[in-house]
N, C-alpha and C positions, 0 to 999 in steps of 0.2 A: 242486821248488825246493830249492837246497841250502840246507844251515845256513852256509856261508863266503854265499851269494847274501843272506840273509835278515837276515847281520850288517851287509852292505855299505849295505844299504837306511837312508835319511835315517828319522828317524821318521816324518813325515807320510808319507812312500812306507809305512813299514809299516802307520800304522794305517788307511790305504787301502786296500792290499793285504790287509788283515783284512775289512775291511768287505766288499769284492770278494767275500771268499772264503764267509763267512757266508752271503751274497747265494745266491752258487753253490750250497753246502749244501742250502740252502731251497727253492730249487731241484728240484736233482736227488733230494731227499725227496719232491716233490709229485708229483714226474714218474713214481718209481721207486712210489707208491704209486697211481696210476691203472692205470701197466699196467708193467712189470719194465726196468728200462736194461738196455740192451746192455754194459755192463760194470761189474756194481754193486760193484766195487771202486774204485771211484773218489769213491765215497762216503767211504771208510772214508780213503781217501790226502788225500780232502780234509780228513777230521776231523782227520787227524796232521797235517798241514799248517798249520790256524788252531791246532792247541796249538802248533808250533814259536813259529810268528806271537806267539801271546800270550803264550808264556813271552819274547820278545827284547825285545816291550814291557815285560813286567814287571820284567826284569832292569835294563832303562836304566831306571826309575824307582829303585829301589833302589839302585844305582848313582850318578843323581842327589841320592840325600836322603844318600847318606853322604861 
């Protein structure tokens, strides 16, 4: 997901889209630690992925209080 895709998103789409993505994470941790994913980079795209997510949260709060 892009960062122009991740700006266009309402708030409540993001912090959905967070939650989703967390979800995923925890996931593909419990999966990748029974027995190895098939493409354990996708772990790591996800983690860059919820920091995009939480820094656009944190900026529209910020944003909001000033």
């Amino acid at each position: 997901m892009k960062n122009s895709e991740i700006t266009a998103l309402s708030a409540e789409e993001l912090q959905e889209k967070l939650n989703t993505e967390k979800a995923n994470l925890q996931t593909m941790r419990f999966a990748h630690a029974i027995s190895p994913l098939e493409n354990p980079m996708r772990i790591r795209d996800t983690k860059r992925l919820i920091a995009r997510l939480s820094t656009e949260v944190r900026r529209r709060e910020i944003e909001a209080n000033s």
